[in-house]
NUNU-182242 format. One record per atom (N, C-alpha, C, O): x, y, z; residue in one letter. Coordinates in steps of 0.2 Angstrom, whole numbers, plus 5000, padded with zeros to 4 digits. Example, Ala and Ser with C-alpha at 12.3 -4.5 7.8 and 13.67 -1.06 7.14 Angstrom:
residues 2
506649725039a/506249785039a/506649845039a/507149835042a/506449895035s/506849955036s/506450005039s/506750065040s/
END
This chain:
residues 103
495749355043x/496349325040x/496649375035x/496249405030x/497249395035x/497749435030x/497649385023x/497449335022x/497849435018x/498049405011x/498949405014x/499249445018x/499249365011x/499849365014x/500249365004x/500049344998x/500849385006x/501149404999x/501149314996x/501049324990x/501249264997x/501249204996x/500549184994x/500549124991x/500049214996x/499049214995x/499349254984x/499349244978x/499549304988x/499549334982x/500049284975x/499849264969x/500649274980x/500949204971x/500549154969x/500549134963x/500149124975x/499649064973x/499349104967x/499549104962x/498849154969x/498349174966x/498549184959x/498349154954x/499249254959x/499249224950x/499649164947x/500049184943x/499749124948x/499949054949x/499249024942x/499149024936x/498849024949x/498248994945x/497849044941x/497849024935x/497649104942x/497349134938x/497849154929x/497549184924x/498549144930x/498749144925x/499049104922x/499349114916x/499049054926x/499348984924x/500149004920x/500349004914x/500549024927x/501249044924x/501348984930x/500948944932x/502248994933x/502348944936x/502648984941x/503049034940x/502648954947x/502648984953x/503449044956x/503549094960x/504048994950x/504549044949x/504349114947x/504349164950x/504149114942x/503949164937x/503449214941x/503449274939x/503049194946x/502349234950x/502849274954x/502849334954x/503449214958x/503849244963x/504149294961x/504149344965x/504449304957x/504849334951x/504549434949x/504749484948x/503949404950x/503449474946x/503149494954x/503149564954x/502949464959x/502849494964x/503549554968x/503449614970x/504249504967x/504549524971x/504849594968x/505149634971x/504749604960x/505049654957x/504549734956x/504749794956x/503949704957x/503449744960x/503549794965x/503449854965x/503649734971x/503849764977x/504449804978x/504549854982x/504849774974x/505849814974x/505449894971x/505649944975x/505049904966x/505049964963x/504749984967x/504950034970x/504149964969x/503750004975x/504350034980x/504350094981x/504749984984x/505150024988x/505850074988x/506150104992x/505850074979x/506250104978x/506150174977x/506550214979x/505550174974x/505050234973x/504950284979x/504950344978x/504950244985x/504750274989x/505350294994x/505350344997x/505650264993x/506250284997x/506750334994x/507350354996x/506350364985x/506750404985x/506250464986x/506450524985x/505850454987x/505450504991x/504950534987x/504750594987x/504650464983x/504150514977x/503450464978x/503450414981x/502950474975x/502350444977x/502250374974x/502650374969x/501950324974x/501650264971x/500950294971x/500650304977x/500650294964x/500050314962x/499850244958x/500350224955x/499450224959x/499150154958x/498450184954x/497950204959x/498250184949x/497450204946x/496950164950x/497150114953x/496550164951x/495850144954x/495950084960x/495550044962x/496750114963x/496850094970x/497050124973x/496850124979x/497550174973x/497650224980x/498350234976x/498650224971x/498350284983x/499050324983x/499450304989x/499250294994x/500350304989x/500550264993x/501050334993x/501250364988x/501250365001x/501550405000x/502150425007x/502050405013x/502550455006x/503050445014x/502850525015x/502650565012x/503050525021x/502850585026x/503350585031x/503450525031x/503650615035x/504050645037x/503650655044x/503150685044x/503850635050x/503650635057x/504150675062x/504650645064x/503950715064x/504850755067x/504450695075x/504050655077x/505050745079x/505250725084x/504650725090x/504250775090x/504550685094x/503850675098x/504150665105x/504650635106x/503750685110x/503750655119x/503350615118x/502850635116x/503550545120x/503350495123x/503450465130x/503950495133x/503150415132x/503350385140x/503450305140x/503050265137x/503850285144x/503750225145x/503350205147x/503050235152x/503050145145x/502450125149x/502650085156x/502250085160x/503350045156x/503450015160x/503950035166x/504150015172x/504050075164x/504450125169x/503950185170x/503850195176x/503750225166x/503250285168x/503750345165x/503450405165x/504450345164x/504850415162x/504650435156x/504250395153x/504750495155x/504550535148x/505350525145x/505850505149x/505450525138x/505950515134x/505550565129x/505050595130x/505950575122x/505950605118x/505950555112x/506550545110x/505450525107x/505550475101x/505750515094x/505450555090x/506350485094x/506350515085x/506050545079x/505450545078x/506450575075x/506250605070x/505950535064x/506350495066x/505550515060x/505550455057x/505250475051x/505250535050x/504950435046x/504850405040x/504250375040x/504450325042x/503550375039x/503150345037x/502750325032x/502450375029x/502550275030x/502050265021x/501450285026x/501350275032x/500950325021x/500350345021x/499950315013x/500250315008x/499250275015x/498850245010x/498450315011x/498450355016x/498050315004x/497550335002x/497150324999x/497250334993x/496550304999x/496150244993x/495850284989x/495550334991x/495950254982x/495550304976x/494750294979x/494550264984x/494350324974x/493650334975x/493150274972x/492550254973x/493650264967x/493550174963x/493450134970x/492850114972x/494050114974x/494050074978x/493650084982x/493450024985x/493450154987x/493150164991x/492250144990x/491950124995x/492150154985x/491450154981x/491450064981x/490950044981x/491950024979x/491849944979x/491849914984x/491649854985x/492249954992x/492349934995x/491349945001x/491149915006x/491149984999x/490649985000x/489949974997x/489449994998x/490049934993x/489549874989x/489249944983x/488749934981x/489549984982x/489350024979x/489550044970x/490050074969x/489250014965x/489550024957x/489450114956x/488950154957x/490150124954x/490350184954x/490050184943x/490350154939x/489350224943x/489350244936x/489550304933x/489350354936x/489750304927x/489850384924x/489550394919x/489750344916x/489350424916x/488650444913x/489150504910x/489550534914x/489150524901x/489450574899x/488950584893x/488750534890x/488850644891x/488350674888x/488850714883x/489350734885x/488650714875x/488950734873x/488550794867x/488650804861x/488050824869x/487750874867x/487950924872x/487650984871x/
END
């Protein structure tokens, strides 16, 4: 099962006990920046969750599958995740600790 953006307004609903305008509200402004960010072509760096980043895919030979012809696919635009080392470490049951010494 997906978390779906609407999983997400429930959740801070209750955990913050705001009110469901208000979730919708901070969700979808989120999003606006997120896309805005990106589409001006600069990264979403998120701390101890990833990096969110557009990449550039030139032109490709592809085939129909239904017909079998070769065509040429566009030049396009892609988001690239990258997950911090925070997250890859929690995603595998594992507590990331740091220990710093000051002698």
């Amino acid at each position: 099962m997906a978390l779906t953006k609407a999983d997400i307004i429930t959740n801070i609903c209750s955990q913050w006990s705001i009110s469901k305008a208000k979730s919708i509200q901070a969700v979808e402004a989120l999003l606006e920046i997120m896309i805005s960010t990106l589409q001006s072509g600069e990264i979403v760096l998120i701390r101890d969750f990833g990096k969110f980043d557009v990449k550039e895919k030139g032109q490709r030979k592809g085939r129909n599958p239904q017909i079998g012809n070769d065509l040429i696919l566009d030049a396009r635009m892609v988001i690239t995740f990258r997950c911090s080392g925070v997250l890859r470490e929690k995603l595998n049951g594992r507590i990331l600790r740091l220990s710093f010494s000051l002698t």
